[in-house]
C-alpha positions in Angstrom: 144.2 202.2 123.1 140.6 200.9 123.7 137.4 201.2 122.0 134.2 202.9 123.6 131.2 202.5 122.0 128.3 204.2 122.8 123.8 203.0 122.4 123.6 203.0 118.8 126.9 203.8 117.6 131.1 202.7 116.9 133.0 205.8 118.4 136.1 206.4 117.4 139.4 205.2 119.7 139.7 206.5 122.6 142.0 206.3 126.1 140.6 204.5 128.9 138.4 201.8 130.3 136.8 199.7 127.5 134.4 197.9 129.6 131.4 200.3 128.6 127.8 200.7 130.0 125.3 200.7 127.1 121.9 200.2 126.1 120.4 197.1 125.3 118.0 197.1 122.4 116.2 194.3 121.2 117.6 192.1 124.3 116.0 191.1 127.9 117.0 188.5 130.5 114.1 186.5 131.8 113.6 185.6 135.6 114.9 182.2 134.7 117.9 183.3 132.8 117.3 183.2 129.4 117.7 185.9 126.9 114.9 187.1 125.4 115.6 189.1 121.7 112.8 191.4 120.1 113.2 192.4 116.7 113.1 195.8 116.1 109.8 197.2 114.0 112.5 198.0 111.1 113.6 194.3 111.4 113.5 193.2 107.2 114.9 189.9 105.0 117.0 192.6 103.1 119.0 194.0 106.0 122.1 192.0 104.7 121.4 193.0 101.1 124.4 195.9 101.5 127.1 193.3 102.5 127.1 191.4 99.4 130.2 191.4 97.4 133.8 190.8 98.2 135.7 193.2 100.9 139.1 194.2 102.3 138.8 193.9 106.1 141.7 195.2 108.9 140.9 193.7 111.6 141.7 194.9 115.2 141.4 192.2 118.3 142.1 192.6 121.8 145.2 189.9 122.6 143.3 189.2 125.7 139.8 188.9 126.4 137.9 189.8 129.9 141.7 190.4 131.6 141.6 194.2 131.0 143.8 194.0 128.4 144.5 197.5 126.5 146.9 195.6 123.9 145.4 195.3 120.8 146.7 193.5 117.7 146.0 194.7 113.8 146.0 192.4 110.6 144.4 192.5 107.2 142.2 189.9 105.5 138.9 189.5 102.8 135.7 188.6 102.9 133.2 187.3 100.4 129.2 187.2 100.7 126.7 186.0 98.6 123.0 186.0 99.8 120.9 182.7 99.0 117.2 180.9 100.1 115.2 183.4 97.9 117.0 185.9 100.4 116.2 184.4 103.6 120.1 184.2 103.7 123.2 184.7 103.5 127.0 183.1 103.3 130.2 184.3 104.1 133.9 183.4 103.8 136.1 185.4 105.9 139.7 184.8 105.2 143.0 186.1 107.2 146.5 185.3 108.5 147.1 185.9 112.0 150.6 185.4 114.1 151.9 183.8 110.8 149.0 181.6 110.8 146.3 181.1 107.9 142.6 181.4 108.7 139.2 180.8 107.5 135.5 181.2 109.1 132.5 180.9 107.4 129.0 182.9 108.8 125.9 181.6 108.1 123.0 184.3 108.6 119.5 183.3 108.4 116.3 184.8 108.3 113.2 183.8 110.1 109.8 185.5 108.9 107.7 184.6 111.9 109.6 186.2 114.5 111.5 188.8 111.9 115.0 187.9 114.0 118.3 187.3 112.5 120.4 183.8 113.6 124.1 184.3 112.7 126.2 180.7 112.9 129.8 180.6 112.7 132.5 177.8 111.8 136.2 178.4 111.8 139.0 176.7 110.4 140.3 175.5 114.1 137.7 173.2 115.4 135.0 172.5 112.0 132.2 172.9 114.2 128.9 175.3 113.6 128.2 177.3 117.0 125.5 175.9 119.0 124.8 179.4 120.4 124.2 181.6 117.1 124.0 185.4 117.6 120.5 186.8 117.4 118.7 189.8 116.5 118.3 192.9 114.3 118.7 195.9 112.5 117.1 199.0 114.0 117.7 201.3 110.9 121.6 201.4 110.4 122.6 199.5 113.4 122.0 195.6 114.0 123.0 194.0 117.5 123.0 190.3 118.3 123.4 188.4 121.0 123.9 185.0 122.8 125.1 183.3 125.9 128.4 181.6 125.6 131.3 180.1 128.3 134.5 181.7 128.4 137.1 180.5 130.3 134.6 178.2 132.2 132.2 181.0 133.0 128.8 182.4 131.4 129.0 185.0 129.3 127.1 187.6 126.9 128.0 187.8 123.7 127.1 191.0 121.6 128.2 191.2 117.4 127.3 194.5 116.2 127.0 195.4 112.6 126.8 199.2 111.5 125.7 199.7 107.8 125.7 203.0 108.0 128.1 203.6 105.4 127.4 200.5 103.1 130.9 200.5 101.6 132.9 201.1 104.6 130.9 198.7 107.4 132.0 198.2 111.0 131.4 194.4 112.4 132.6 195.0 116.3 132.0 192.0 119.5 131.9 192.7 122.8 131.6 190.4 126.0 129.8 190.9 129.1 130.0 189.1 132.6 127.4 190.8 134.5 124.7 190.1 132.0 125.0 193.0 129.9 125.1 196.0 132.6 128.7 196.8 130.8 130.4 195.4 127.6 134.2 195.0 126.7 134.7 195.2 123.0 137.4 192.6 122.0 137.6 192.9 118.0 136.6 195.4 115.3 136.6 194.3 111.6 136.2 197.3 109.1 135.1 196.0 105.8 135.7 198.1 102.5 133.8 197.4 99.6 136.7 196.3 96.8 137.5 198.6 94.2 135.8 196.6 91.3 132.8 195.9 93.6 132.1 199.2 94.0 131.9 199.5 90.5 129.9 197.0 89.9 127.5 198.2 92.7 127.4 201.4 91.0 126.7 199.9 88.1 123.3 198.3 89.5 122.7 201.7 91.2 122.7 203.6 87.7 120.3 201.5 86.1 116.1 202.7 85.9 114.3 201.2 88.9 111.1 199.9 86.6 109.3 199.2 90.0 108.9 202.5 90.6 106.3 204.2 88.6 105.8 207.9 87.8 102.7 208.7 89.4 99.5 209.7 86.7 99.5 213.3 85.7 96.0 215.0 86.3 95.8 218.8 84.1 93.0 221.3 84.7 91.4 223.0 81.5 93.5 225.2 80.6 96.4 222.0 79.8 98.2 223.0 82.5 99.7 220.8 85.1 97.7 219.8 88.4 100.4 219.1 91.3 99.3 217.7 95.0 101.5 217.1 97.9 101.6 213.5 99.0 101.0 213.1 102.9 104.6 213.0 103.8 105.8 215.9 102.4 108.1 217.8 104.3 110.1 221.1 104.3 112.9 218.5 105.9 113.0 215.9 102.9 115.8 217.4 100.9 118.0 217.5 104.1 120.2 214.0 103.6 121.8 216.2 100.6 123.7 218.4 102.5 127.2 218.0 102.0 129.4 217.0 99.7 129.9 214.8 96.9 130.9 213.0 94.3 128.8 211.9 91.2 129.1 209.2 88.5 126.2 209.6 85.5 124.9 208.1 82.9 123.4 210.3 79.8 121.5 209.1 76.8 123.4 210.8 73.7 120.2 211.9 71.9 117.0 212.4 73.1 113.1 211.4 71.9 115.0 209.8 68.8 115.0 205.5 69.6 118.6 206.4 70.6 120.4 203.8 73.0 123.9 205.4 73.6 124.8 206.3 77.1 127.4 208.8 77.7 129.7 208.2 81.1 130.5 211.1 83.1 131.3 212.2 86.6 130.9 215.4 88.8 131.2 217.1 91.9 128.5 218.9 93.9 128.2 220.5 97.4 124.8 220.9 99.3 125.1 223.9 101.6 122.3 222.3 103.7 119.0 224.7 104.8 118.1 228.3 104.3 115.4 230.3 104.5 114.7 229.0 108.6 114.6 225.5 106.5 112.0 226.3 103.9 115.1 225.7 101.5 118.6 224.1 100.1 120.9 225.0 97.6 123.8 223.2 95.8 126.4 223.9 93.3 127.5 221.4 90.5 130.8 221.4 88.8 131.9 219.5 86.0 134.1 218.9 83.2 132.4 218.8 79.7 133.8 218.1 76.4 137.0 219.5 77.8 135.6 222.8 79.8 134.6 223.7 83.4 131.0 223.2 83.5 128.8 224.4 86.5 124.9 224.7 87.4 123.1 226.1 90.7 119.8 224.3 92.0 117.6 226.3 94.5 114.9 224.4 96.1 112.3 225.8 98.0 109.3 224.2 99.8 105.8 226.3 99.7 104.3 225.6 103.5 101.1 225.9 102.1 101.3 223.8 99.3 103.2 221.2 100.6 105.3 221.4 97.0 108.9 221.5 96.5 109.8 223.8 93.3 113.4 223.2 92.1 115.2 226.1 90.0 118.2 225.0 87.7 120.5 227.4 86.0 123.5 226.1 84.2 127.1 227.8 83.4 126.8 227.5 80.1 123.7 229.5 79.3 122.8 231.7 82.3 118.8 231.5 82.1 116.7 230.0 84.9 115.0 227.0 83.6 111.5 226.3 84.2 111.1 224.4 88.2 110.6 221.3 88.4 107.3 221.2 91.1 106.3 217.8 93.3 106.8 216.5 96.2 108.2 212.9 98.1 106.2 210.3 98.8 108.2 208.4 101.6 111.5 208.1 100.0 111.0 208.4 96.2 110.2 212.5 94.8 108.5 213.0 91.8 109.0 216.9 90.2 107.6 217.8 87.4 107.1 220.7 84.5 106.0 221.5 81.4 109.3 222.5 78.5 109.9 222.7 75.3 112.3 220.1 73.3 113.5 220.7 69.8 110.3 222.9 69.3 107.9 220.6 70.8 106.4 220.8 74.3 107.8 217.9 76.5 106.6 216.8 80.4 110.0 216.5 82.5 109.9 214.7 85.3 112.9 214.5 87.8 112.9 211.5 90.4 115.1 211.5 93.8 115.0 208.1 95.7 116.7 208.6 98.4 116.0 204.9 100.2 120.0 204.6 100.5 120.4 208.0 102.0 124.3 207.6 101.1 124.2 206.6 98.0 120.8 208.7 96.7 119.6 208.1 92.9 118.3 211.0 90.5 116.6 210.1 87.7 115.4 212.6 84.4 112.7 211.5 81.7 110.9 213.4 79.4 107.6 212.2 77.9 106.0 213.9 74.3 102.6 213.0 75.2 101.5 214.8 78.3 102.5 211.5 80.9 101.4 208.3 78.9 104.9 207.6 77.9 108.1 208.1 79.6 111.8 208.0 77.8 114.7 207.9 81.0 117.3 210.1 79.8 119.5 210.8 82.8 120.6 209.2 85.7 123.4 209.9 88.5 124.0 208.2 91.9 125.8 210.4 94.4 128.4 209.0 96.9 129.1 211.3 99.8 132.7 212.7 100.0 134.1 212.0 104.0 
């Protein structure tokens, strides 16, 4: 069994040679030999913000490296990381038994600002030294590569660590080795990290809580009091596309609304996204439920007005049959705004729903209402989505 991994990407196992052409990024050879790493223009100090926490990690090694070896060996173990230096770094304690024998490493990942490049160190239990060579580079959106020459065996080597966020509780850490400065790779060990049970709730716990950075744009209304609604510059007939799928939903509800109430109801759901319609001027999803001991579903059709630029999203729920009022905005990068005009208990209410979508596995809706036409906002609803594989 060997791994083939392709520019940008883990691939799954496959049969055959594991010594695999790829692509490069971020990583030159100058004429006199040394490597020369570029970080990429997503490069960021918050690129290991996803890994902290404590994970389960099965490991897979090749038993010998750069002898083409196809036996590979599996084992379990945990790691731990905590970011530090105002977030300029990060610490991690990697722990596992192999061949009946205990062992510990410990990464340290640092930041610079000036050149916007990542320096991984390593120390292990066997020897007590840092490496002299750290692993370089960066992210380019999901994907982070690093390298660094090393000797192995008495000869010069390329070393490349590849990190692939792309699912931020399931993450693959993978190394290969080159001999021909980095014309073709052999991968040698791949670590797949699962975010622990009580992690992941406590992550979801910081994802259902009210981003107060974010601030609900100012509402403009013409004369007659009704709502004035422009596109921002970036809004797209493709922005609700990362929903498609399916998924499952964890919530948090305020009991009673507009009434100084601070009781938040638990709940969770499921929801599929059946992707585009309408040659992609639209998405639809359906959203079932369990509520107070009965089946609970609502429909959401979105449609995007070329013209306007402006998203309108329809709701209808189960339990009452009648289309509500849309919700009408737009996104601005990777946070929507929608809003309407509704009536609550009798008295005419702004709702505003809010998609960020910044971790496109793991995207945030948001619900407020406000009783006096935008000056004052009351959160009433939020759910994070985690995408069912």
């Amino acid at each position: 069994m060997a791994y083939s991994f392709a520019s940008g990407q883990v691939d799954k196992p496959v049969t055959g040679e594991q010594r695999t052409p790829m692509e490069n990024k971020g990583m030159a050879i100058h004429a006199n030999g040394e490597l020369v790493i570029t970080a990429s223009s997503t490069s960021s100090q918050d690129d290991f913000d996803y890994f902290v926490g404590t994970w389960s990690v099965h490991h897979k090694r090749l038993k010998e490296r750069l002898r083409n070896s196809t036996d590979w060996i599996q084992f379990e173990g945990t790691n731990r990381d905590s970011k530090m230096l105002n977030g300029t770094g990060h610490t991690n304690n990697n722990k596992f038994v192999i061949e009946g024998k205990a062992f510990e490493g410990v990464s340290l990942t640092l930041f610079n600002p000036q050149t916007r490049l990542w320096s991984i160190y390593w120390a292990s239990s066997t020897d007590g030294e840092l490496s002299k060579n750290p692993v370089t580079g960066s992210f380019d959106g999901n994907i982070g590569r690093f390298y660094a020459k090393e000797i192995w065996d008495g000869k010069p080597i390329l070393v490349l660590v590849q990190w692939d966020k792309s699912n931020p509780d399931r993450v693959i850490w993978s190394q290969a080795f080159s001999v021909d400065n980095g014309k073709s790779w052999e991968w040698n060990w791949v670590m797949t990290q699962t975010r622990m049970v009580e992690e992941q709730e406590k992550v979801r716990r910081q994802r259902l809580t009210f981003d107060e950075s974010i601030k609900i744009p100012h509402l403009n209304f013409d004369e007659q009091g009704e709502l004035v609604l422009t596109a921002s510059a970036t809004s797209s007939q493709h922005d609700f596309e990362f929903l498609t799928g399916k998924w499952k939903m964890y919530h948090r509800k305020l009991k009673s609304r507009l009434s100084n109430n601070n009781e938040w109801i638990p709940l969770e759901s499921e929801d599929e996204n059946f992707g585009a319609l309408l040659g992609g001027l639209g998405n639809s999803d359906l959203y079932k439920a369990i509520f107070d001991g009965k089946p609970f579903e609502g429909f959401t059709l979105r449609l995007f007005n070329p013209k306007t630029r402006l998203w309108s999203l329809y709701w209808v729920a189960s339990n009452s049959g009648v289309l509500d009022p849309p919700v009408v905005g737009s996104f601005e990068g990777d946070i929507g705004h929608f809003f309407c005009k509704d009536t609550f208990r009798g008295k005419e209410v702004i709702v505003v729903f809010r998609w960020d979508k910044r971790d496109r596995e793991n995207p945030v809706w948001s619900q407020a209402f406000s009783p006096d036409r935008g000056k004052t906002w009351e959160w009433n609803w939020i759910n994070v989505s985690e995408r069912i594989r």
